[in-house]
Residue, then its C-alpha position, 0 to 999 in steps of 0.5 A: x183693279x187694273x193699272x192706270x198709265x198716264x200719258x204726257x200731253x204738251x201745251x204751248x203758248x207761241x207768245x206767253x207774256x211773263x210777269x216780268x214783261x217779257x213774251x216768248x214761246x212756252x211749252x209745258x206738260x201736263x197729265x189727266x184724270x178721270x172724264x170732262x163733264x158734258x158741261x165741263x163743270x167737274x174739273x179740278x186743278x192739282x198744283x206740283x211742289x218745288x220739285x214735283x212733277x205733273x205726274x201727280x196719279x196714276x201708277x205709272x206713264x207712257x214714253x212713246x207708244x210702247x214704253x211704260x214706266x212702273x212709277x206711281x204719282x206723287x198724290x196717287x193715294x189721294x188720285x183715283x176711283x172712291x179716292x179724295x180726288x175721285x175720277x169717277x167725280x172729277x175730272x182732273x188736271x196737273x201741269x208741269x210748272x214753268x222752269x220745272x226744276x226735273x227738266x232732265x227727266x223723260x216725262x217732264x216737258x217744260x220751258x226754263x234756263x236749259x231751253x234753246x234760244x233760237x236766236x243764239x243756238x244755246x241755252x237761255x241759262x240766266x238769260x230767262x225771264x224770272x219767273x213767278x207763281x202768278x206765271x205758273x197760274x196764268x198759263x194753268x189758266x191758258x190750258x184750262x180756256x184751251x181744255x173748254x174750262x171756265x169754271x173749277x171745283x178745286x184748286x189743290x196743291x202741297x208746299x209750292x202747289x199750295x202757293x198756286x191754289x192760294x193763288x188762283x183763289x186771290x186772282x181768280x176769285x169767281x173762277x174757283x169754289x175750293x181751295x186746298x193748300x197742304x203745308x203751304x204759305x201765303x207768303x214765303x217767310x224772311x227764315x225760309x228765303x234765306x235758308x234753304x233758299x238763298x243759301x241754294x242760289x249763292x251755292x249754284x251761282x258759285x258753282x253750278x255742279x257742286x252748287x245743285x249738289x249742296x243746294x238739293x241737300x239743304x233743301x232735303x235737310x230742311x224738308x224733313x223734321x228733327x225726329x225724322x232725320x235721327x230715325x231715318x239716318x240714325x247716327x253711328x259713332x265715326x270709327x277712327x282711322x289708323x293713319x287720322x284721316x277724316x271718315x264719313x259719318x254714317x247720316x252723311x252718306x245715307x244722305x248723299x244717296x238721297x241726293x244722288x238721285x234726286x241731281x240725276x234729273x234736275x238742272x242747277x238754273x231750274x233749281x235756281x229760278x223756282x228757288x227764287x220763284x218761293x222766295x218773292x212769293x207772297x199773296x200780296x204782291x199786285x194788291x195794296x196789302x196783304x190783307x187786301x189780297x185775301x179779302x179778294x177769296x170768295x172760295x171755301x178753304x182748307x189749309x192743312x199744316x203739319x206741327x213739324x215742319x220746318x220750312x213752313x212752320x203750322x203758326x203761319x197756316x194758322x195766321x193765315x185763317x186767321x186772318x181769313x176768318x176775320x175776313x168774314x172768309x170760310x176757311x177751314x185749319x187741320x193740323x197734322x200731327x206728324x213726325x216728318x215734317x213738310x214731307x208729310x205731305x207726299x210720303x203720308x198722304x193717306x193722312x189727310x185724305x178723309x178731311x179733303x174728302x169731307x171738305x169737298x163734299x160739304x161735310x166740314 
């Protein structure tokens, strides 16, 4: 099977009006799959996590027109001809986020903190309206009206993708007929606000450089379950120094070399906003309760949480269809049943794709 390269595609709104009232220019990324129907009903919308991307398929992308970068999507087992998301079913779209936090990274195009104000000369920094996953939606549904799309066979996405699924189904109701959301949340607890969360923000506030560092770590940390870290970090007992100085223990650098990569391409105020973008996340927001919001959800819907996470523990997906069911909704819970923690959900893929694969086609 021949390699698939994805090339970039821009979108701009001259006057995007924010949730928080404020209206500026926003350029975002994003990337497709497969081939637009004739009558355009065959789309479907995959959301990024916190700190993905809208490379979401393919094996690789296209910087110019001779450059190609070997780096496959972070859902490309998922991606693909006879895959979960078929492309020779579906047309497929995923978008660079709002402030997306990898804004240093060649093949991410968005608008965030580290953008030129034109009308000062340097860059918005806390300046920039917050930003929330109602934005996100919003402009996904711009580009989606702008493609000639009206109407979407799914919305899916892991963690803070799952969010903006979870979104689209309460803002959008007649918009959508599936929703898929992978070790998400309807809202974001009062435990994982405060940590990784809030404990990455006062770290950047203090100091930008460090504070992205320390942030990234904790949010690396948490990302993964207990058992995960001991197999992937081991422990090895800290040999003394002659002298009595301090030595590195040995999880703590396998864990700086995680972290050194991942800083390379992130900017500390996109990390910030996005960090508060999960932290005010709930669908209740705009509607007069929760339970409200969920009784606007007119689409099938599949929520698959793993038994290890620990940002977004299994208990809140089942109180979420719960709630669902009780609704009178058609919601669907699989539970994985996995040692690494919310990281299941881009590192073992494979895990859940035949669930999605019957949920699509009505085989739940």
């Amino acid at each position: 099977m021949r390699n698939v390269y994805i090339t970039k595609q821009s979108f701009t709104v001259q006057e995007f009006l924010f949730e928080a009232g404020v209206t500026m220019p926003v350029t975002a990324g994003y990337e497709t799959y497969g081939e637009l129907n004739e009558d355009k009903s065959n789309a479907i919308l995959i959301c990024h996590y916190f700190s993905g991307t809208s490379h979401a398929g393919g094996d690789g992308y296209r910087i110019g027109s001779d450059q190609v970068i070997q780096e496959p999507g972070w859902w490309s087992p998922l991606i693909g001809p006879g895959k979960a998301f078929d492309t020779e079913q579906y047309f497929i779209v995923c978008m660079d986020v709002i402030s997306n936090v990898n804004v240093k990274h060649p093949n991410v195009i968005t608008t965030g903190p580290a953008t030129i104000d034109p009308s000062t000369g340097q860059r918005y920094g806390l300046s920039f309206p917050q930003v929330t996953i109602r934005d996100f939606v919003r402009l996904q549904k711009l580009l989606l009206e702008t493609l000639g799309i009206n109407h979407l066979v799914c919305v899916a996405g892991p963690s803070m993708g799952g969010m903006q699924a979870l979104q689209w189904a309460v803002d959008y109701p007649d918009d959508i007929d599936h929703v898929i959301a992978v070790v998400s949340t309807g809202r974001t607890s009062t435990y994982t606000s405060v940590n990784p969360l809030q404990l990455g923000i006062e770290a950047i506030l203090a100091n930008e450089i460090a504070g992205v560092y320390s942030a990234i770590k904790g949010m690396t940390i948490q990302a993964y379950s207990y058992p995960y870290a001991e197999q992937l970090w081991g422990y090895e007992a800290v040999k003394p120094s002659l002298r009595g100085e301090l030595q590195p223990i040995h999880f703590h650098q396998k864990l700086d070399e995680i972290v050194n990569k991942r800083v390379e391409t992130v900017d500390p105020y996109h990390w910030l906003y996005i960090s508060r973008v999960c932290q005010q996340f709930t669908l209740e927001k705009g509607y007069d309760s929760y339970e409200a919001a969920l009784s606007r959800i007119k689409a099938n819907v599949l929520i698959i949480p793993t038994v290890s996470d620990l940002i977004f523990p299994a208990s809140e997906s089942k109180d979420l269809v719960d709630r669902l069911h009780r609704l009178g909704r058609t919601a669907y819970y699989h539970e994985l049943v996995s040692d690494n923690g919310h990281m299941e959900a881009i590192i073992n893929s494979p895990s859940y794709s035949e669930i999605i694969s019957d949920f699509l086609g009505g085989k739940l």
